[in-house]
Each structure stands twice: as C-alpha cells, then as structure tokens.
C-alpha positions as CSV (number, residue, x, y, z in Angstrom):
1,X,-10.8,12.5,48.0
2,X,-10.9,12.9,44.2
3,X,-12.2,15.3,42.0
4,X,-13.7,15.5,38.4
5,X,-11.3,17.8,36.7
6,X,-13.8,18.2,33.4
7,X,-17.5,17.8,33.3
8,X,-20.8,19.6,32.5
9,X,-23.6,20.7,34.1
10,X,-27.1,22.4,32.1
11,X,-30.4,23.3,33.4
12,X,-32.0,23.7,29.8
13,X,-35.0,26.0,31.5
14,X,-32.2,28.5,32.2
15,X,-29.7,28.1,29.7
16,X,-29.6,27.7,25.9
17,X,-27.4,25.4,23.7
18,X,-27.9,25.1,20.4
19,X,-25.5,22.4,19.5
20,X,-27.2,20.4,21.7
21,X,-30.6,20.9,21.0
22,X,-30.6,20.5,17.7
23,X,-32.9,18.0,15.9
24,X,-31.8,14.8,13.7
25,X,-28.2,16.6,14.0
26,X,-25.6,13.6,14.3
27,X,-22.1,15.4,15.8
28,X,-18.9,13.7,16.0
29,X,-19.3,12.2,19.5
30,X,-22.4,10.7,18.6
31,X,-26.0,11.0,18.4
32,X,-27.0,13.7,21.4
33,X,-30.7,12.6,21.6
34,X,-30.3,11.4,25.2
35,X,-28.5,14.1,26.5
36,X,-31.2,16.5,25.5
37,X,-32.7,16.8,28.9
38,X,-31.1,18.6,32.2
39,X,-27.9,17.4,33.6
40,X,-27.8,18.9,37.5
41,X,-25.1,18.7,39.9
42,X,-27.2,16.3,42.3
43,X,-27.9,13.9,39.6
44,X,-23.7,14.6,38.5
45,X,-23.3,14.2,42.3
46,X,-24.5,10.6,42.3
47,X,-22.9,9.6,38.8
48,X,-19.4,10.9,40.5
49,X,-19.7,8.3,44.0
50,X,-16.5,8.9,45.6
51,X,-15.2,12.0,44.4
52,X,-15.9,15.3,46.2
53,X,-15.2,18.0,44.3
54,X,-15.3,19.1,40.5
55,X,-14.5,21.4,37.5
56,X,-17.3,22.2,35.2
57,X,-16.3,23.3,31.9
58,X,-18.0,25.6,29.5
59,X,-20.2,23.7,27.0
60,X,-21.2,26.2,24.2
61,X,-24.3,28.4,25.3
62,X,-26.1,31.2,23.4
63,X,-24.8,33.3,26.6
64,X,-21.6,32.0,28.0
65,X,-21.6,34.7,30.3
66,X,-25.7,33.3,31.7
67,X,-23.8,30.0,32.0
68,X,-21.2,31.4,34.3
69,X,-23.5,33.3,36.4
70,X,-25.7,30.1,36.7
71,X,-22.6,28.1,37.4
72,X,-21.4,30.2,40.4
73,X,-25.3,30.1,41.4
74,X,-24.8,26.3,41.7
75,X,-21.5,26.3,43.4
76,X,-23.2,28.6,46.0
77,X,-25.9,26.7,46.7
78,X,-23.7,23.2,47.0
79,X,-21.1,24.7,50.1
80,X,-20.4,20.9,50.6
81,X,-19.2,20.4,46.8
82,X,-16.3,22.6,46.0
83,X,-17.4,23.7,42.4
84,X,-14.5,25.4,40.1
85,X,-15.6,26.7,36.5
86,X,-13.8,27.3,33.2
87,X,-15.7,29.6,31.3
88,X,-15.9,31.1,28.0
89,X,-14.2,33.8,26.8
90,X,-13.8,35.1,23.2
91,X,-10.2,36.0,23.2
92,X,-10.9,37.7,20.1
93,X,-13.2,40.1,20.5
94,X,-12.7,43.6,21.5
95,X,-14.3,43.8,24.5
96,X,-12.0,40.6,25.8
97,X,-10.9,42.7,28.7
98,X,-14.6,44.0,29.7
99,X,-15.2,40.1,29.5
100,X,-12.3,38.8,31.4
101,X,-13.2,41.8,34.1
102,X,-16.4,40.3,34.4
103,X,-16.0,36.9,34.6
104,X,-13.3,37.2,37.7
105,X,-16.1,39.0,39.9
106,X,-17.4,35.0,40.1
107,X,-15.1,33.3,43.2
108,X,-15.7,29.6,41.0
109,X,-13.9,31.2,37.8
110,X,-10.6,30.0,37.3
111,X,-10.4,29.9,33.8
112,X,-11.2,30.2,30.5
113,X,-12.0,28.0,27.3
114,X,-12.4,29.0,23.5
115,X,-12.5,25.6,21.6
116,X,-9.4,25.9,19.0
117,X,-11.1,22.3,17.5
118,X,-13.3,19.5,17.8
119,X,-12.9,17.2,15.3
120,X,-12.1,17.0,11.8
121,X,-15.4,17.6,9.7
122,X,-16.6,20.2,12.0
123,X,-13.7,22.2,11.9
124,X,-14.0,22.5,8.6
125,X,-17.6,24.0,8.7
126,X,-16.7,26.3,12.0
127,X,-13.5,27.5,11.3
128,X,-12.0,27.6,14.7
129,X,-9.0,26.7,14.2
130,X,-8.7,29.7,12.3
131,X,-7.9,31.2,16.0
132,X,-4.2,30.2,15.5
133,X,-3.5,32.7,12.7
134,X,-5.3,36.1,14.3
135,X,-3.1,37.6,16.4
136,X,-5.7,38.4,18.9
137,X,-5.5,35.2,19.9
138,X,-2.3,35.1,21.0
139,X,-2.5,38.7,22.8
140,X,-5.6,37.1,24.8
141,X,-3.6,33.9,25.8
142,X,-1.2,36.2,27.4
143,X,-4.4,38.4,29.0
144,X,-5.9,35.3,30.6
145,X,-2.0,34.3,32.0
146,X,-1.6,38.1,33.3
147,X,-4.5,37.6,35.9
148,X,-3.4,34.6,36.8
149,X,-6.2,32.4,35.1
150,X,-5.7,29.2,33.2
151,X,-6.6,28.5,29.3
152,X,-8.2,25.0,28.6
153,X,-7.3,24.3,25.4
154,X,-9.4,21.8,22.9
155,X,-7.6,20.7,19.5
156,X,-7.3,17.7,17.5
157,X,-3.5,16.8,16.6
158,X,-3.3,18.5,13.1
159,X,-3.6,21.5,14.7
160,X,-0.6,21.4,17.6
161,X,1.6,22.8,15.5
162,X,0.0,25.8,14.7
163,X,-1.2,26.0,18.5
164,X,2.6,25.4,19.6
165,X,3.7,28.5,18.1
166,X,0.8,30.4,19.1
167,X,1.5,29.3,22.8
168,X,5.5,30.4,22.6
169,X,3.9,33.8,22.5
170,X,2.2,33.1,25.9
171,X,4.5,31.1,27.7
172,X,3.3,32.2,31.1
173,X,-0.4,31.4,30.8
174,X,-1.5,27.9,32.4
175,X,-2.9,25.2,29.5
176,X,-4.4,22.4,30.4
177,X,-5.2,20.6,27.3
178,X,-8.4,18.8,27.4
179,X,-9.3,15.0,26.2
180,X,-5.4,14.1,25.8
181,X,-5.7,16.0,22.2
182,X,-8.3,14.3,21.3
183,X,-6.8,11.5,19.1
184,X,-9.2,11.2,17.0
185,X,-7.6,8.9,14.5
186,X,-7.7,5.2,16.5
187,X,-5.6,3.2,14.3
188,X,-2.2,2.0,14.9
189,X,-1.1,4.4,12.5
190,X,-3.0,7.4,13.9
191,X,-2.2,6.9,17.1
192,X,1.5,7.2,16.9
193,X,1.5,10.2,14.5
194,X,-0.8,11.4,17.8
195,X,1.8,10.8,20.1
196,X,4.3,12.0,17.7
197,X,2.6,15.4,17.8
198,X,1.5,15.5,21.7
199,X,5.3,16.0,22.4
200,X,4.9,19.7,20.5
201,X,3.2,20.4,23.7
202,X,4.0,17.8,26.5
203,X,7.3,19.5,25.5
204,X,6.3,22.9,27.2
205,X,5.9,23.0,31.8
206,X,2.9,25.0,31.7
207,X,0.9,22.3,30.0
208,X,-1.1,19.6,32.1
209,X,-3.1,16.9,30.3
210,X,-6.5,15.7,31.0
211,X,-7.3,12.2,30.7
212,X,-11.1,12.9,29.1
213,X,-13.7,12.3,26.9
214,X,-11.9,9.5,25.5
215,X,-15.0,7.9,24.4
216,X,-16.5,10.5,21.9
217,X,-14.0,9.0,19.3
218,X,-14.5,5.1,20.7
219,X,-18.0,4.8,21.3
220,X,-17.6,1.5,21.9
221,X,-14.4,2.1,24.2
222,X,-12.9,-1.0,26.4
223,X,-9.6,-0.8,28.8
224,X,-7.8,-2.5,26.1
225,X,-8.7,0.4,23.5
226,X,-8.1,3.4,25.6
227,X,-4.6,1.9,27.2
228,X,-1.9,3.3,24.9
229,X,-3.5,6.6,24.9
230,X,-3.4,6.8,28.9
231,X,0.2,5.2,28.9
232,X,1.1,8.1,26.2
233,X,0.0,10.8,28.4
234,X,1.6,9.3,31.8
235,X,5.0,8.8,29.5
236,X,5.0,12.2,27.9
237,X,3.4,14.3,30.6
238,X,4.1,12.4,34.0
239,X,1.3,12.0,37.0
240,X,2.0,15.4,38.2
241,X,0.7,17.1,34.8
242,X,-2.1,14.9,34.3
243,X,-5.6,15.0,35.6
244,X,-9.0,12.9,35.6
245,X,-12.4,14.0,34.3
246,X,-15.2,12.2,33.4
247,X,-16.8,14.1,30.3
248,X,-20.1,13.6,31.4
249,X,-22.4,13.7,30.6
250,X,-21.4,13.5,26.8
251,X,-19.3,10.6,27.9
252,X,-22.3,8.8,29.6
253,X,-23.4,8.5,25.8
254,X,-20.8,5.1,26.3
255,X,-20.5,3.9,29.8
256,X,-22.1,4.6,33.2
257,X,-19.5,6.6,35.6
258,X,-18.3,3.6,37.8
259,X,-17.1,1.6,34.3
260,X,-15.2,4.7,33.8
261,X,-13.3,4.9,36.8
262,X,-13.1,1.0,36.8
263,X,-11.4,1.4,33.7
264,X,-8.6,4.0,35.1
265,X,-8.3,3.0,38.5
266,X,-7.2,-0.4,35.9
267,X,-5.0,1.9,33.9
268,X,-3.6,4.1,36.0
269,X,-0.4,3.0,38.5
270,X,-1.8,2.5,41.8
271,X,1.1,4.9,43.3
272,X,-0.3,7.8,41.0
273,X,-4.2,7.8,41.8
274,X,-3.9,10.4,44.5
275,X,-2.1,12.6,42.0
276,X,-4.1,12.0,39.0
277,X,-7.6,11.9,40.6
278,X,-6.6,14.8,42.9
279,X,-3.6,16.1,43.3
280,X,-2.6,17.8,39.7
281,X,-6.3,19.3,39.5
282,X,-6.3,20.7,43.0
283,X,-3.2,22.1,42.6
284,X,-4.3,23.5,38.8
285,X,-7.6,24.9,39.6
286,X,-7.2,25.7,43.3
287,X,-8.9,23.0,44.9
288,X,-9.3,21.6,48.1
C-alpha cells in the first residue's frame, strides 16, 4: 500500500481560491489555466492507481477554515480512502488558539500549514517570510507541537536560516518540510548552495522531507534533472524522514501521475519504497 503524503483536492462550487482563479496571472509554477476547473478525490483517486491512502494539504482559500470542513466532508464520505488533512492556520493571529480549537474537532486534521515562502519574486510582493521575525510565530509553532499536531513548512533556501532559528524555539513540534525546500535555483551552482543550506534543517530529528512538487521549478523535469535533488534528500534526511507526494494537481501541469512514480520508483532504492511511499507518512500523519 502507498500513500500520497501531499496533494490537493477543490470543488470550486464550494470553495474559493483566488490565486488560482485569477485571469492572465502567470505564477511561478506556471500558467494555472488548466487547473482552473475542479479537482475531486475520485478523479485524484484514479490519477493515484496503486496507492490507497492520502494527505491533502491546504491550498490557499478565501476560507481555510470552509476548506477543512469540506475536506473532512470528503474523507467521510470516501470510508475506503483513508484521507488525512493539513490545514491552515494563521499562527499569527490572535485568535490562533480559537482556530487551533476548532480545527482539531475534524478527526482528518493532523496538521497545520502557513506558507513561510514560495518562490523568490512572490515573496517579495507577499511578505511571508516576514513570519520568521514576529514572534508570534514562533509561540504558535510551539502551540501546534503542544497538541500534538504537525507544521508543514514551505520555504525556499534563502530563507532556512532565518526558519532554523525560529524552529530552535519549537523544538518539539513535528515539521515536515514540503517540496525538498523547493530548490528553486537548478543550476549546478544553485543546487549545491541548496544542499549546503538543507543541512540547517536535515540537521534537526523532528524534520521529515517530502519528496514533492519538484516540477513547479522544472517544467520540463526528466529523471536525469530531478536525481541529485532526491539523492540529496535520501543522503541528508535518510528513508525513514522522507516521504512521497505527488503535488497534484499543480504537478499534473508537467507529467501525468504514472510518469511521476515511474520516475521515483527509478530514483528511489528499491529497499526504501515501502518506507518512502508508506512508511514515513503513516507513521507522520497517523496513517494506516
């Protein structure tokens, strides 16, 4: 059995997303045009042959809190597909406890995601990366560890110092840090100044590593491109602290689901696929 340790799910009749709606907006993973329609866990269900169980992962709503009610709604109604959720949380705001209250009355919750960065240009215009200098922050890292929830953390590699430091003041709370850091840069040169960085925080127990959405900075992605990235992450994180997901359906903006597993079932060391495509996420996000 495997299971899809990061991936989205949106009925757009019942949810909002701006980001993803918007018109003649190009983002940094690419033109969203054909993901503008509804992406439901039967038509996930087929993209994922094989696996049988899965982790969707907040995705930026007008209401996160909607998209976590119509998340569980989903899991309920699919009893044959075990459905986990990470959902969103402002660790920020002053009503982060009323929020984190809320969000654990839903059995699929078992974590929580505030995007620390997405890429370069957009970070700029967003400013969240200016989470890593308000204390808040920090004080809602340790929140989310207290109850015995995880934090999915998305950066890009300038940023692990800061988030490094933020995380010595939570050292309890479960990361797991989505899209291997997303390297953004894919030179040579970028590449090891990644994986010069990525030992901040392969450095630290509580961190697991997704192997995700690799393709929103290679659009164009083959085995050969993606290979040091998922031989970085095995080397500096092990099988046991790394985990599968497919991204989609972002990711299906660059490859159908069965080239994507192709492609790591290539990668990965036969003698780590049960821990990698099931073992580190069951054992992460309470699985079966």
């Amino acid at each position: 059995m495997r299971i899809d340790a990061h991936h989205h799910l949106w009925d757009l009749s019942k949810v909002h997303y701006p980001w993803l709606m918007a018109q003649g907006v190009e983002r940094f993973f690419g033109d969203p045009a054909p993901i503008q329609r509804d992406y439901l866990v039967d038509e996930f269900r087929r993209d994922a042959d094989g696996f049988a169980a899965s982790v969707h992962i907040q995705v930026g709503a007008e209401d996160g809190w909607a998209e976590a009610q119509w998340i569980q709604a989903v899991a309920d109604a699919t009893p044959d597909w075990p459905l986990a959720q990470v959902a969103f949380c402002d660790l920020t705001a002053p009503d982060r406890d009323a929020q984190l209250d809320r969000l654990q009355t839903l059995p699929s919750v078992r974590g929580v995601r505030q995007i620390v960065g997405r890429a370069p240009g957009e970070d700029a215009v967003t400013g969240t990366n200016d989470l890593l200098d308000d204390p808040r922050f920090a004080e809602g890292l340790r929140a989310v560890g207290a109850r015995g929830l995880s934090f999915d953390l998305q950066l890009i590699p300038e940023l692990y110092e800061g988030m490094a430091r933020v995380l010595d003041l939570a050292p309890d709370t479960p990361v797991a840090l989505c899209h291997a850091g997303s390297p953004h840069d894919r030179s040579a040169a970028g590449l090891r100044d990644w994986s010069d960085r990525l030992r901040l925080l392969s450095e630290r127990p509580g961190m697991t590593c997704k192997l995700s959405g690799l393709g929103m900075f290679d659009h164009d992605w083959t085995r050969d491109s993606i290979r040091p990235i998922v031989e970085t992450v095995l080397e500096q994180f092990g099988a046991a602290r790394t985990m599968f997901g497919s991204n989609f359906p972002v990711d299906s903006l660059y490859s159908d689901y069965a080239r994507l597993i192709a492609a790591y079932d290539g990668l990965i060391p036969a003698a780590d696929h049960k821990v990698i495509f099931h073992d580190t996420a069951a054992r992460f996000y309470a699985l079966p």
